[in-house]
Phi, psi and omega in degrees: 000082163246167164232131201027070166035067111280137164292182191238135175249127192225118185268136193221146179238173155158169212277316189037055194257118195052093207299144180202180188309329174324277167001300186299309194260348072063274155293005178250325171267002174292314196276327160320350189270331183200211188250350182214106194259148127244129189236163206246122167270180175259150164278154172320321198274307198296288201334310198280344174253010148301315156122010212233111198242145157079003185298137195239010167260176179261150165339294209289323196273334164286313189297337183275306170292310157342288179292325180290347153319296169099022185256341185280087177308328184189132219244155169203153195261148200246126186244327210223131157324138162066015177266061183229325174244012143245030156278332178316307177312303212252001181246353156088051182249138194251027183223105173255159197209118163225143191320145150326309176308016183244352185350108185099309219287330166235049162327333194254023146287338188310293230287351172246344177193162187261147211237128176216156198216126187252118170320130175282189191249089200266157173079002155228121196211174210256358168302302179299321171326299175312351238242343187255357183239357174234315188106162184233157167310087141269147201239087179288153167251102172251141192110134185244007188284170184314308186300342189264343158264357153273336176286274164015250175332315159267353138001288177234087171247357176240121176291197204016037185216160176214095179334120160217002167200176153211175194218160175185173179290342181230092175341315200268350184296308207284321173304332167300308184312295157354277203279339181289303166221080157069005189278168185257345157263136187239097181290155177286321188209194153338293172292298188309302174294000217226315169279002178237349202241181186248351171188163190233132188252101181272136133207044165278245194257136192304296212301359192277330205320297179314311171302287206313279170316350166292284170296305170341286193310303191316308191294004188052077174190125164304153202217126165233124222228109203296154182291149011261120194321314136223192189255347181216161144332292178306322172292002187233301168323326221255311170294331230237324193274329182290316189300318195304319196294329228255321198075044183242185192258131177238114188219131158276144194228093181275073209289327153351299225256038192227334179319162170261340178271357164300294175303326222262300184326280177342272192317357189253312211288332177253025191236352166071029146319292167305328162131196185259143188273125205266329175225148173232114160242134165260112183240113164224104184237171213219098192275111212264125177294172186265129197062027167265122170346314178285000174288327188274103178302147022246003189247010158269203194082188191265337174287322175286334184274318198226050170234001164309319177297291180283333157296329169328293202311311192290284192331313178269007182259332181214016136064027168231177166274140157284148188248013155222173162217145150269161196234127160261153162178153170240146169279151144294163173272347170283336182094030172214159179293148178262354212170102222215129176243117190242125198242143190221152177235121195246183179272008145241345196221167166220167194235167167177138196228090184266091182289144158184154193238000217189004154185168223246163155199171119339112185292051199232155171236165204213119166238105163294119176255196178260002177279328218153128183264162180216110131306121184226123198281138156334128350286105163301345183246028149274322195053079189265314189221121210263161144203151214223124212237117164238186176289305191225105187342324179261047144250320219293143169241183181199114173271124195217125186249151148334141151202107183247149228047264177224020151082359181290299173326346172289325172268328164301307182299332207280326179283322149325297184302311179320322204276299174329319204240016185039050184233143192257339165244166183230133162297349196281326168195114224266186145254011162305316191273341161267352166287342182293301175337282163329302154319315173288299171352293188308307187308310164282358146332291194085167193292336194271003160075012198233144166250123170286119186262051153292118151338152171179188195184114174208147201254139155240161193265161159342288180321313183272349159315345192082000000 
């Protein structure tokens, strides 16, 4: 099979990740096609910035199943979007050939090699492969709100999970919901739904939280629980001690704190680049529409709604206790803060975490050292882009990280990975840092869970902080 006496060279890519028949054959009509296959793997790295989670062989264990096929003449690593048309090019290939579930998707390789789309293998695929040598996760959704179809979508983005029911406050809600994207169950209440899945995604309205994750853990069903996880210190210890007893998995989903330039920031920001770190400012503001939920007392406003965020950075950038903390804010006319600046004094450093929901500022965060700075620009909590600032100037760097979709998948995988692995904690977000969180929550709450919206200012010792 040549042209003008040349093998006909035919190139193919894919993850091959826990290689099976599918795979096998896959590469046997790709190679059936000429005389020379090359085929391509994704790097571990390509993957994850692809947004493609959970791959459970590592690169070298792929390229090794590969080779041991004996159909590949020659293996090469697919690292970077748009390296498909210049491997066409530089390897001189005239045929690409990828499984049919990709149908269409690379037509605009024709203008360099004719594009053939290979019937897949049906009913084998390395999701079932997963799903029968690891088991796969189901997973209900309680709660139907915007946040609960972007977790949909990024969801499957994940191996080892399977959507199988939701629940909401409204039946018919959760069946529109249902059918909108694709799960087969639409549950009558809670309870129904809590008997059918093996873990639970709460996102409904904050004040549920607590109760929800409670019966979850009693029911034996792992629980991952969007912020703010609770409303007090005590209540997120209480939950967290019941998972440990329980063996279960407990996660607040925080997602910032599952990113990868999040974690990569810590780790630069503690590792003492910078000097010993003297300050953390946090900003996440909001303009809120008129009837939007975070509007509505008594369990709205901007410290309960957005202050998960910038106390995260600070617990974990600089990892003590404080020993006061303060609150400045102006009320809404709605009866909730608009606008909340909570300020902390630790025994080396100070802090400050600024929130609103009622007026606009620049989302960035900023850590001063005695060394040196680390910037990170609106939106600071995709953490896209880092940048780490010295006295002299031919040190300064500049960092740029993954963050892929809407970043939900970092925390959907960390949970998944959790379940898979009988690991009962995450370094990424611990439960210390959510009792930190849960605690200031409270503190500016007050016990009557009500804000006065009088402009006010008040200082607490360590103990009442929570």
């Amino acid at each position: 099979m040549k042209e003008n006496d040349k093998p006909v060279k035919v190139i193919t890519y894919g993850t091959f990740d826990l290689l099976h028949e599918g795979h096998l054959r896959l590469l046997r009509r790709a190679k059936a096609l000429g005389d020379h296959l090359i085929v391509g793997v994704t790097s571990d790295q390509f993957d994850a910035n692809r947004g493609k989670l959970n791959v459970r062989d590592s690169l070298m264990v792929r390229i090794s199943k590969v080779q041991a096929t004996g159909l590949a003449d020659e293996i090469i690593i697919e690292d970077y979007d748009g390296q498909k048309v210049n491997d066409i090019q530089q390897y001189g290939a005239a045929i690409f050939a990828i499984g049919s579930d990709w149908e269409g998707k690379f037509d605009y390789l024709a203008d360099y090699c004719r594009v053939v789309y290979l019937e897949r293998t049906a009913g084998v695929s390395s999701t079932q492969l997963r799903a029968e040598t690891l088991g796969i996760t189901r997973l209900g959704i309680a709660g139907t709100g915007s946040i609960a179809d972007r977790f949909v979508a990024e969801a499957l983005r994940v191996s080892g999970l399977e959507l199988e029911a939701v629940a909401g406050s409204d039946p018919q809600q959760a069946r529109t919901f249902a059918e909108r994207n694709g799960i087969p169950r639409a549950c009558a209440d809670y309870g129904d739904l809590l008997a059918t899945v093996d873990a639970v995604y709460l996102c409904g309205p904050n004040e549920q939280h607590f109760e929800q994750a409670k019966q979850a853990l009693e029911s034996g069903v792992h629980v991952l629980c969007e912020k703010p996880f609770t409303l007090s210190a005590e209540e997120s210890c209480y939950l967290y001690a019941l998972a440990e007893e329980r063996g279960l998995v407990l996660l607040e989903a925080i997602k910032t704190a599952y990113c990868p330039g999040f974690i990569r920031l810590v780790a630069l920001a503690r590792s003492g680049v910078i000097g010993r770190i003297q300050c953390v400012d946090a900003t996440f503001t909001k303009l809120a529409l008129p009837g939007a939920p975070e509007l509505a007392p008594p369990y709205g406003g901007s410290v309960t709604e957005l202050a998960s965020y910038p106390l995260l950075a600070i617990s974990k950038i600089l990892d003590c206790a404080p020993d006061t903390v303060s609150f400045d804010s102006f009320g809404l006319d709605e009866g909730v803060d608009g606008f909340t600046r909570i300020s902390f004094r630790y025994p080396s450093a100070i802090a400050s975490a600024t929130v609103a929901i009622g007026a606009k500022s620049e989302g960035h965060l900023n850590i001063s050292g005695t060394g040196g700075s680390i910037y990170v620009p609106a939106p600071w909590w995709k953490t896209t882009d880092v940048l780490v600032r010295f006295e002299d100037p031919s040190r300064n760097q500049e960092l740029r990280f993954p963050y892929a979709g809407d970043g939900l998948r970092y925390e959907i995988a960390e949970f998944v990975s959790m379940i898979r692995d009988g690991r009962g904690a995450s370094y990424k977000l611990r439960a210390k840092d959510s009792a930190f969180i849960a605690g200031i929550i409270g503190r500016f709450r007050g016990s009557g869970g009500r804000f006065d919206v009088v402009p006010g200012s008040v200082t607490v010792p360590l103990a009442a902080a929570g």
